[in-house]
C-alpha atoms as a printed R data frame, in Angstrom:
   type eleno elety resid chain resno       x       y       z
1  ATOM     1    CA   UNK     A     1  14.381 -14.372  -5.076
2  ATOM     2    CA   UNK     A     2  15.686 -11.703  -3.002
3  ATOM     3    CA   UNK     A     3  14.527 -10.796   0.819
4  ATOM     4    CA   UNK     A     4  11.787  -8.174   0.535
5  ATOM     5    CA   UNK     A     5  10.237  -5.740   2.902
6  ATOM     6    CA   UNK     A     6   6.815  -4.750   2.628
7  ATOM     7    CA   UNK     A     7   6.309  -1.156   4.062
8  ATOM     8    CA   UNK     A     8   2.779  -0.104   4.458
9  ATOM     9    CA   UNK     A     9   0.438   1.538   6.768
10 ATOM    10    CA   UNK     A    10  -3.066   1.928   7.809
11 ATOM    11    CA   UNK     A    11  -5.389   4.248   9.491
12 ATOM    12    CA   UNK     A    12  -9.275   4.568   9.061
13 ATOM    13    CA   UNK     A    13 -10.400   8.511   9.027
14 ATOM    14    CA   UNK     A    14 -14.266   9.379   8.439
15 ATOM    15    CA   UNK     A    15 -14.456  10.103   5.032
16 ATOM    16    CA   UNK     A    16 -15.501  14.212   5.492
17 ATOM    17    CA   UNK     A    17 -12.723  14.532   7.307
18 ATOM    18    CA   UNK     A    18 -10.199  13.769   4.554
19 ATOM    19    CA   UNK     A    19  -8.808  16.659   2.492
20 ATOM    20    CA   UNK     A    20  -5.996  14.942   0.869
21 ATOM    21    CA   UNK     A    21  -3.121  11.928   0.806
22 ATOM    22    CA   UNK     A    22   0.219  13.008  -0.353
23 ATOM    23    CA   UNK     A    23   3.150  10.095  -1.068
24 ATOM    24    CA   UNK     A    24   5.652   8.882   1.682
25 ATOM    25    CA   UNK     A    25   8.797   8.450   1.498
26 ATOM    26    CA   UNK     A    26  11.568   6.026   2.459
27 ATOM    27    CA   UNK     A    27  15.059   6.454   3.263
28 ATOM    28    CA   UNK     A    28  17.453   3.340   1.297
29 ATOM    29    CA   UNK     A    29  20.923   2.711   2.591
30 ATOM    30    CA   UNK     A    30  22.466   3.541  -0.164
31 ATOM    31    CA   UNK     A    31  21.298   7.162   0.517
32 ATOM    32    CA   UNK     A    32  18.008   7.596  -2.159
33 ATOM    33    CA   UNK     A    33  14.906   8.034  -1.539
34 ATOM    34    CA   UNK     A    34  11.940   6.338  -2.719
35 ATOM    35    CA   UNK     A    35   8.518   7.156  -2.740
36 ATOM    36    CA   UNK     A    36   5.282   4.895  -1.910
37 ATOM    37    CA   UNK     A    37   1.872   6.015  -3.304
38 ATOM    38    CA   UNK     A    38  -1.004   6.094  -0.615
39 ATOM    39    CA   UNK     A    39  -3.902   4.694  -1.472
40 ATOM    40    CA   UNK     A    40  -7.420   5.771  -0.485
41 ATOM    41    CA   UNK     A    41 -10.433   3.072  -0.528
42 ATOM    42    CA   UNK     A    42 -13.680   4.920   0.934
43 ATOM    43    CA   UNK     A    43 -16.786   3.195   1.836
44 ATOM    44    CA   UNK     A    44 -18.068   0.983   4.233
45 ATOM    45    CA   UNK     A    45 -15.850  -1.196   7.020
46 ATOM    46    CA   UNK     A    46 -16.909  -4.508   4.690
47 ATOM    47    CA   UNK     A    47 -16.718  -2.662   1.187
48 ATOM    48    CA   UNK     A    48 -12.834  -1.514   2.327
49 ATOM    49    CA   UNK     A    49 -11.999  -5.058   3.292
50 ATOM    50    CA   UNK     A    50 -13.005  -6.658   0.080
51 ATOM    51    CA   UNK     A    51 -11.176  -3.629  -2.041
52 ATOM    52    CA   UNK     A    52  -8.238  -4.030  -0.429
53 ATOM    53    CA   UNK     A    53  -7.814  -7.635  -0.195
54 ATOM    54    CA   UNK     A    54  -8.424  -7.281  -3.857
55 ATOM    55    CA   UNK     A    55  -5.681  -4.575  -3.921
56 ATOM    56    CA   UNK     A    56  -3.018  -6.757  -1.921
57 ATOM    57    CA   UNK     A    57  -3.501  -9.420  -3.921
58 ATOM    58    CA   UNK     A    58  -3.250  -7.865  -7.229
59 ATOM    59    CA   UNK     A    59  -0.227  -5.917  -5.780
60 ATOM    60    CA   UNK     A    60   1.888  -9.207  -5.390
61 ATOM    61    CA   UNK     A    61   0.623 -11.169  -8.714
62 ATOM    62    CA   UNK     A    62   2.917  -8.438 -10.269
63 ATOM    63    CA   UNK     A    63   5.714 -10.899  -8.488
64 ATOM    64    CA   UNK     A    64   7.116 -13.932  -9.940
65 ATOM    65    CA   UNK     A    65   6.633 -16.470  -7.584
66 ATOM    66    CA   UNK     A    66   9.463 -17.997  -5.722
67 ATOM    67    CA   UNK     A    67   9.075 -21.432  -7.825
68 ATOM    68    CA   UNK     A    68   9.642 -19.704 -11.091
């Protein structure tokens, strides 16, 4: 399997606060571009831990694992 980055970010905003999440963006060498969707979890501090965890680890059982 090839190297891999993982690009992400995190920030916690109160909830009323938030009026929308647009995509980011990354620049590859080759000169595209290619987008990342945000994700937004709301709730409580433990509630956002156990979604995302969740989230992560669904996000890299889409991967076929480096014994395959």
């Amino acid at each position: 399997m090839a190297k891999l980055a993982l690009v992400y970010g995190m920030r916690l905003f109160p909830a009323d606060e938030l009026d929308s999440v647009e995509p980011a963006a990354v620049n590859l060498k080759n000169g595209k571009r290619a987008g990342i969707t945000m994700h937004l979890i709301e709730g409580g501090k433990e509630e956002i831990e156990r979604v995302l965890r969740q989230s992560v680890e669904a996000f890299f059982e889409m991967y076929p694992s480096p014994e395959s």
